[in-house]
C-alpha positions in Angstrom: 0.0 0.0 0.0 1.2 3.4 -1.0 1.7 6.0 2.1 -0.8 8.0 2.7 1.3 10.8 3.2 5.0 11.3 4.3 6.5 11.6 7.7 5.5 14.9 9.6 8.9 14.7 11.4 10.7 14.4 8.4 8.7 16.5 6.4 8.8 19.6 8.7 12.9 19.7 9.1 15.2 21.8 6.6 16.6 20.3 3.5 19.8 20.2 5.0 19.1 18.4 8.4 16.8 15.7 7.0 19.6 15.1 4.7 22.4 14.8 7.2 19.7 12.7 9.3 18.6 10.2 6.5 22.1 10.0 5.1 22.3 6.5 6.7 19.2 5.9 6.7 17.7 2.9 5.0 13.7 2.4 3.5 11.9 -0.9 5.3 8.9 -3.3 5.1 7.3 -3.5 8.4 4.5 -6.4 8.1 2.3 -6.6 11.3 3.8 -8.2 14.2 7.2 -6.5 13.6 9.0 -6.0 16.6 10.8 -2.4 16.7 12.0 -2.7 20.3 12.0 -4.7 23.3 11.5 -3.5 27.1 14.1 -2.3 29.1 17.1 -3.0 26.2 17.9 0.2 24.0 17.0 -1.1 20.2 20.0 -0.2 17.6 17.4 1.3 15.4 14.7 4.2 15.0 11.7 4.0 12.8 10.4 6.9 10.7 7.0 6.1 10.0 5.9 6.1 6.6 2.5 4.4 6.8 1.2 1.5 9.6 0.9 1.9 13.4 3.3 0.6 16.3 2.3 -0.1 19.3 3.8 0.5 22.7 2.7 -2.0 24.9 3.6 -2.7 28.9 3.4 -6.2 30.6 1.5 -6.5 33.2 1.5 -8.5 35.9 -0.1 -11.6 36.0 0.8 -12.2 32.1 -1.5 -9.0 30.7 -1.0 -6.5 28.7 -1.7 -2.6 27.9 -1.4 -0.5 25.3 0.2 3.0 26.7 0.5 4.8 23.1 1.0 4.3 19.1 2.8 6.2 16.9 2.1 6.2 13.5 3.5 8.7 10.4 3.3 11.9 12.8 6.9 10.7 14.5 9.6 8.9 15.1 10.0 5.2 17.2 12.7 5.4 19.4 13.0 9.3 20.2 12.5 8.3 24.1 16.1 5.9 23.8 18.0 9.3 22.9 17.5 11.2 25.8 19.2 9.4 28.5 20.5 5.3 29.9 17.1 4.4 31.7 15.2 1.6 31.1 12.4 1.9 29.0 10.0 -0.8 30.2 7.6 -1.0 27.2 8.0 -3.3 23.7 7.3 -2.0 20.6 5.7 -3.2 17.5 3.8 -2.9 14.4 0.5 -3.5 15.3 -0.9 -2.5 11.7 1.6 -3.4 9.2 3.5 -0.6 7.1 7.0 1.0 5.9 9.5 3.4 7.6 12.8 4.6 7.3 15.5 2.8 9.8 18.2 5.0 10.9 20.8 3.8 13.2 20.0 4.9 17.1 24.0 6.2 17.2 23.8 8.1 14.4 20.2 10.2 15.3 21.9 10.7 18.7 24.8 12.3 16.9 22.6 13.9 14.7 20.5 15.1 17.9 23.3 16.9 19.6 25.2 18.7 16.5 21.6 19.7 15.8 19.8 22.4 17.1 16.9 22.0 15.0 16.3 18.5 14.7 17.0 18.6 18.7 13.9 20.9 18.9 12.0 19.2 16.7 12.5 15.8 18.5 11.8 16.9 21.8 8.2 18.6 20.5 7.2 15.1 19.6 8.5 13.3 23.1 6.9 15.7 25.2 3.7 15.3 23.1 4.0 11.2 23.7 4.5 11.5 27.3 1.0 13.7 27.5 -0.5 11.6 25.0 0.8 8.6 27.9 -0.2 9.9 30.6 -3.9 10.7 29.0 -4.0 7.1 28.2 -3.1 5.8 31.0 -6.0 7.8 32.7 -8.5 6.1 30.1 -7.5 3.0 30.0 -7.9 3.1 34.2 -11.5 5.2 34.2 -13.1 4.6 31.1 -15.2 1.6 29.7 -14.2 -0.7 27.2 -16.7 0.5 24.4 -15.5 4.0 25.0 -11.6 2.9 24.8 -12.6 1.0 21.9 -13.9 3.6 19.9 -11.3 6.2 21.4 -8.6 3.8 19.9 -10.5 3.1 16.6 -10.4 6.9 16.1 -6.5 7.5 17.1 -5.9 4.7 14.5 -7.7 5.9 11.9 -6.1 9.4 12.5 -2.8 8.4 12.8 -2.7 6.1 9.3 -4.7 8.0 7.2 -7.2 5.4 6.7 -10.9 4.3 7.7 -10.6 0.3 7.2 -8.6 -1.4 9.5 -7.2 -4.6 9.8 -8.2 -6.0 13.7 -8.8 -9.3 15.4 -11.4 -8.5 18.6 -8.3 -10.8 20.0 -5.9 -8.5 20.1 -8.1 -5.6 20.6 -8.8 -7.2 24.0 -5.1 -7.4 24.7 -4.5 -3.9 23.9 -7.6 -2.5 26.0 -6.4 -4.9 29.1 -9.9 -6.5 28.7 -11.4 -9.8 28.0 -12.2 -10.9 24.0 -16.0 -10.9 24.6 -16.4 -7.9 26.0 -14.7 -6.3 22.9 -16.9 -8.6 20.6 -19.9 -7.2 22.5 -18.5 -3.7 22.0 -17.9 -4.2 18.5 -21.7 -5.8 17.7 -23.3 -3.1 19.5 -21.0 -0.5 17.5 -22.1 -2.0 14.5 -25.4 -2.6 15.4 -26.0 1.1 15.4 -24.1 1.6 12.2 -20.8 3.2 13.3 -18.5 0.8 12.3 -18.8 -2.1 10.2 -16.6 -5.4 11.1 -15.9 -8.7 8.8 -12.9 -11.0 8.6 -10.4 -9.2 11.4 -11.9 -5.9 9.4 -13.0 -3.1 10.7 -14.3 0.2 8.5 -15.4 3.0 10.5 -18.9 4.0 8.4 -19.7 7.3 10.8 -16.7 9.3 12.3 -18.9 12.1 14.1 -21.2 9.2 15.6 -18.2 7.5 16.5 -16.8 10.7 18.3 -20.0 11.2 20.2 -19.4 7.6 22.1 -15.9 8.3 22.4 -14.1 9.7 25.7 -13.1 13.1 25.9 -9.5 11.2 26.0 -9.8 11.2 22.2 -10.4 15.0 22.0 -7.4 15.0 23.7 -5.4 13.1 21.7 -6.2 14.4 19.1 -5.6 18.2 20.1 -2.1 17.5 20.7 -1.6 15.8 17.4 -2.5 18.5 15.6 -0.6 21.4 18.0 2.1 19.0 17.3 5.1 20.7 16.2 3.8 24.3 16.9 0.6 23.3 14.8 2.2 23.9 11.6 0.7 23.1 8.7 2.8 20.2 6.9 0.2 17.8 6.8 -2.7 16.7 8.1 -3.4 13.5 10.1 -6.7 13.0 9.4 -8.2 10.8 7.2 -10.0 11.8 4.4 
């Protein structure tokens, strides 16, 4: 599949320091299920999006898991490894399959501290993933599962440019920290009211402003900061058309 549009990162940095920065860089396939990184072990690579969604995902205890954040064309995976030695205790992976650019994790940190710009740039975008975390965190604690559900649907959606997406209620559950059939409920009564239609590990979304009428204000959130992301300039826009 053809990206929907380029990387915002990339696309909103000077000729001359996304050259220096992609100079080593080199164009990948990322098929669903790829892993980008695991907990707590800094990954040799970054991941400029191109099209797909990863997923950063935290173990729980008891064998569980959550989904804290995804990062689709709007960024960069691995911009929280440059800042510092700490352990990072979340895995990352392509959770919709796609294509990026991989640039060594050494050479964007040498990159990040000869430049000024790119080291502007890449702070912007953590300190929008650590609110869009901490928002997250909050929903998936509060909120209900049909609300998270949709709330993720939409960030999805957003964040690849497309309305048809390519979901098992399986790993939906395992992303939501809930059980299978209470996202298969979710689902039937989402598409029971004609908001979303699902078939095959498919899902379309049929009516967005329905959709963000169930949604949690968590969404609005989200989405807020995506679009005030890098000073709200106009490079491109996440939404789907």
């Amino acid at each position: 599949m053809a990206p929907a549009a380029p990387n915002l990162l990339l696309s909103i940095l000077s000729p001359k320091v996304r050259d220096s920065l992609l100079s080593r860089a080199s164009s990948v396939e990322l098929p669903t299920g790829t892993l980008l990184h695991d907990p707590g072990v800094a990954p040799r690579y970054a991941y400029f999006l191109l099209n797909g969604l990863a997923s950063m995902v935290v173990a729980l205890e008891g064998g569980g898991s959550a989904e804290v954040n995804m990062t689709g064309r709007e960024g960069v995976v691995g911009a929280m490894h440059i800042l510092g030695g700490s352990s990072i205790p979340t895995e990352c992976m392509m959770q919709l399959g796609g294509a990026g650019l991989r640039v060594p994790l050494s050479h964007l940190r040498e990159e990040f501290a000869a430049s000024a710009e790119l080291r502007s740039r890449l702070l912007e975008f953590v300190q929008h993933e650590c609110a869009a975390v901490s928002q997250i965190a909050g929903c998936n604690r509060l909120h209900s599962a049909e609300r998270r559900l949709v709330r993720w649907l939409l960030m999805a959606s957003d964040k690849t440019g497309f309305n048809e997406l390519d979901l098992t209620h399986e790993y939906l559950a395992q992303l939501l920290a809930t059980h299978r059939p209470t996202v298969t409920l979710a689902a039937g009564d989402l598409q029971s009211r004609g908001l979303i239609q699902y078939s095959r590990g498919t899902i379309r979304l049929l009516d967005r402003p329905g959709l963000e009428a169930v949604a949690c204000g968590c969404y609005r959130v989200v989405r807020d900061l995506d679009a005030k992301l890098y000073r709200g300039e106009d490079a491109l826009s996440l939404r789907p058309a």
